[in-house]
N, C-alpha and C positions, 0 to 999 in steps of 0.2 A: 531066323536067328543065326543059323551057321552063315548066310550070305554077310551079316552086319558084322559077324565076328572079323570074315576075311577080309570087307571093308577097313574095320578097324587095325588088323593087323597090318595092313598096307600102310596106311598112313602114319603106321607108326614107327614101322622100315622108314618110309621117305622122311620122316623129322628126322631118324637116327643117322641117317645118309644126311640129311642136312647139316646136323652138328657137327660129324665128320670133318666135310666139307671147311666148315669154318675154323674149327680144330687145327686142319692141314695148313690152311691158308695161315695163317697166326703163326704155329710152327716156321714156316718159310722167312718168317721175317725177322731183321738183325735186329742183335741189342744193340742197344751204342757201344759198349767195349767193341762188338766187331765191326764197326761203323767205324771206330777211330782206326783199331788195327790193317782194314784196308785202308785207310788212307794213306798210313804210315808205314804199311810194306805192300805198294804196288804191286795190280798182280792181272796176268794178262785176261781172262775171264771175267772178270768184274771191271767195270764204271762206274764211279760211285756219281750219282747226280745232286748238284746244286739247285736249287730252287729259289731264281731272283726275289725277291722282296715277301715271300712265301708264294703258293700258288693262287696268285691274283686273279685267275683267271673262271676260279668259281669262288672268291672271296676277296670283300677288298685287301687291296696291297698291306702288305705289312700287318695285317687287322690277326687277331685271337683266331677267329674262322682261319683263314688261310694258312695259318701254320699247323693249326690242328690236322686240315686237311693233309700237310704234309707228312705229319706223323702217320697218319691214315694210309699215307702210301707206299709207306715206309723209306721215304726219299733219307739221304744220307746228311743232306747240310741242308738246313733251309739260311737264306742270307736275307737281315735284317738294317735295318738304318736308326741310328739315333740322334736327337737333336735333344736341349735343355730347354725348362721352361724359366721362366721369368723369377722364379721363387725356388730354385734351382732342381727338379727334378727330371730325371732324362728319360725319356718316352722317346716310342719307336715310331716315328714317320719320317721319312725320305726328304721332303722339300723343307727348307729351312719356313718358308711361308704356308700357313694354312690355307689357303683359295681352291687348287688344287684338287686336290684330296678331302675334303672335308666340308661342311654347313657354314663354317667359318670363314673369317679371312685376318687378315695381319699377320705377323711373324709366330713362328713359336718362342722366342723370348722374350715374347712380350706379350705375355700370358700367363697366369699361374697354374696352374696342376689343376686346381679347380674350377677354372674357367674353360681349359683344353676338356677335363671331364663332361662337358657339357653339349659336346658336339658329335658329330654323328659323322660317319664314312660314306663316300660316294663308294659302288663299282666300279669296275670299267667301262659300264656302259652310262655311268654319268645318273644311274639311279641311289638315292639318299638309302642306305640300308640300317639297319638295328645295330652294329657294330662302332664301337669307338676308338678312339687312339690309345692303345695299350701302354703301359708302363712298362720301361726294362726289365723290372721284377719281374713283374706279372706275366714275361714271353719267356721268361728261363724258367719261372717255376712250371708253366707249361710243357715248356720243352725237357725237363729237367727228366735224368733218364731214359730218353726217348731220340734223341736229335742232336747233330751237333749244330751250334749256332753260328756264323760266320756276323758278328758284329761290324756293320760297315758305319764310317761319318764319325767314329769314338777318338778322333786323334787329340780336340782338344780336352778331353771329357776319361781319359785313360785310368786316372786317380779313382773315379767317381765310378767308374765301370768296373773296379775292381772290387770295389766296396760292395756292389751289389750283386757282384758275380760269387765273391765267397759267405756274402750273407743266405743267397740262395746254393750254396754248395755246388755250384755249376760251373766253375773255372777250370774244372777240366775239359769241358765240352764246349770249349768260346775259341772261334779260330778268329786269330785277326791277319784280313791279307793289306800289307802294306806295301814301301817304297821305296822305306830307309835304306840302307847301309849297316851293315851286321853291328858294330860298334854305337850308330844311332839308337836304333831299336832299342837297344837293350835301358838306354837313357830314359829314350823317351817314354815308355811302357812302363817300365819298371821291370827290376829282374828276376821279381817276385812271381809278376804276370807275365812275363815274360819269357819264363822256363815251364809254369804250370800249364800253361793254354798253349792252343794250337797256331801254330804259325805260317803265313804263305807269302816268302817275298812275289813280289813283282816286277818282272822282266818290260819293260817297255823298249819301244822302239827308240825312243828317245837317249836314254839309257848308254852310256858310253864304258866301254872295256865290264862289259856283262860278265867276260867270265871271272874276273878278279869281282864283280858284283857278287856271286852266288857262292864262291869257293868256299867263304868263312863260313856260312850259314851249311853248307854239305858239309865241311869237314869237322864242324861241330855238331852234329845233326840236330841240327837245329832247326830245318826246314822239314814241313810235314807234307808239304808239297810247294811247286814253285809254277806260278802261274806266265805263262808265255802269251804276249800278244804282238801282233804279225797285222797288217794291213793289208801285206802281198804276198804271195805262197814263196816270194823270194825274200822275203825279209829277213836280216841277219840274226833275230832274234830266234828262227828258227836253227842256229847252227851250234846251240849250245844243248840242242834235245839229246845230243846221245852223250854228255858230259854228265846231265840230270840221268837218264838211263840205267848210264853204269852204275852211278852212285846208289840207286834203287830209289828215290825219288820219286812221289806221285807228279805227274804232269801234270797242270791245270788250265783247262783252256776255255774264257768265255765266248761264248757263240750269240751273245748277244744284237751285237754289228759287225758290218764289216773291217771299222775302223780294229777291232779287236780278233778274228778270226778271218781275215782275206773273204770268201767267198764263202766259206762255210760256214754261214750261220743260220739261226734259226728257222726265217724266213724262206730260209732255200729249205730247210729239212721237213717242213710242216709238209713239200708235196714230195719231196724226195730226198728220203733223209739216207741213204747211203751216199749223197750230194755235200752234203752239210756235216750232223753229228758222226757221218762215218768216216769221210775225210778229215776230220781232224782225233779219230781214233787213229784211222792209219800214220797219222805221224807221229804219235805216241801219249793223245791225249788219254788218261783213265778216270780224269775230274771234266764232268762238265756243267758249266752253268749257264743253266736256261731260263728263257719267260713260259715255256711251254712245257713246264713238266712230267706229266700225263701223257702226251704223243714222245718226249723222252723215254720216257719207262719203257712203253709199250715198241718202241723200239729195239732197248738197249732187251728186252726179255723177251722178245723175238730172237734175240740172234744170242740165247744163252749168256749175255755180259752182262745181266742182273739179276 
């Protein structure tokens, strides 16, 4: 009887140490008010991580699963795509064609909402899985307190994405990164959605007299970060990082390809990421967006910057 007693009391230590455990981890993790607040006051300790199309990489793209997952990880933005259907509703997949992605094939507007419900998501390894093409709704009420969402493809669809962002109460958590022109933007979006949600011009290479490009949107603070891409470690679109710096400006860098990060991109960081996501810290990135979010983390909290 005493030996079962001290049996029992052991295992009762190890669940209590287990709750603990799960207790601490939870603790560790941001709300979204402090998910926005780094974003918006860069800070050298923290990276906050993007997550291309959710984490695809144990859930199809863009799918319910794979954002969840990202909540899960407590990643900072997960980035999303939208397209409309036939009978006007705007749901989240990337290709304007179903073939791709999906049981399906022909366009998505040429489909109705209840015909797109009827189909099913590949992985990325090309296996048919239980998951379907989500609704815009239906990825904010998910995300809704938990995440910020970076809505990509909503340029012609702005009116319609705001409709649905204040119905689910989530237009503070919607970052749109675009292209325009400080004056454009505010047209084109609305200045409704356009003061309430979060904002990331884009710096491209193409991009002529950048820094009269970024001025208004700094001097209004109007940018919650500003995303820089560079082909070459000499690109001139790197000469405007300590402009963004001083202003206190999150930096946004994706390391998806090389067209977009020079040499440090993902692919180089999967074997050697002080090669890759670390060279493009060292130039002053503190936003990045990956297809590999998970060897991100586990990076970026190795080296205490998550």
């Amino acid at each position: 009887m005493q030996d079962f007693c001290k049996i029992l009391l052991f295992f009762l230590l190890l669940t209590a140490c287990a709750k603990d455990e799960v207790v601490d981890q939870d603790s560790k993790k941001l709300s979204l008010g402090e998910k926005i607040q780094k974003l918006k006051n860069p800070q050298s300790d923290y990276v906050l991580v993007v997550s291309h199309r959710g984490n695809w990489q144990v859930a199809p793209e863009n799918s319910l699963a794979s954002i969840q997952s990202c909540i899960d990880l407590d990643v900072d933005i997960v980035e999303i795509d939208v397209q409309k259907t036939k009978d006007g509703h705007l749901v989240v997949i990337h290709d304007s064609s179903l073939d791709r992605t999906t049981n399906g094939s022909g366009s998505v507007s040429s489909k109705t909402l209840a015909e797109i419900k009827q189909l099913y998501l590949y992985d990325r390894f090309g296996k048919l899985t239980e998951q379907k093409i989500p609704t815009l709704k239906q990825v904010m009420q998910l995300a809704k307190d938990h995440i910020i969402v970076m809505i990509d493809k909503a340029n012609d669809f702005f009116e319609q994405t705001h409709e649905v962002l204040t119905d689910t109460g989530t237009v503070h958590q919607a970052l749109f990164l675009e292209f325009y022109d400080y004056p454009e933007v505010i047209s084109v979006m609305s200045k409704n959605l356009f003061e309430n949600s979060l904002y990331v011009p884009r710096v491209k290479e193409s991009k002529t007299k950048k820094e009269e490009y970024i001025t208004p949107f700094i001097s209004n603070d109007a940018a919650h970060a500003i995303e820089i891409r560079f082909s070459t470690i000499n690109a001139h679109t790197l000469e405007i990082i300590p402009q963004i710096q001083e202003a206190n400006v999150s930096i946004w860098v994706t390391t998806l390809s090389s067209d977009f990060s020079a040499g440090y991109t993902d692919q180089v960081s999967l074997s050697s990421p002080h090669l890759g996501w670390g060279k493009c810290i060292e130039l002053g990135a503190n936003v990045l967006m990956t297809d590999y979010t998970e060897q991100l983390i586990q990076y970026l909290t190795k080296n205490d910057l998550h």
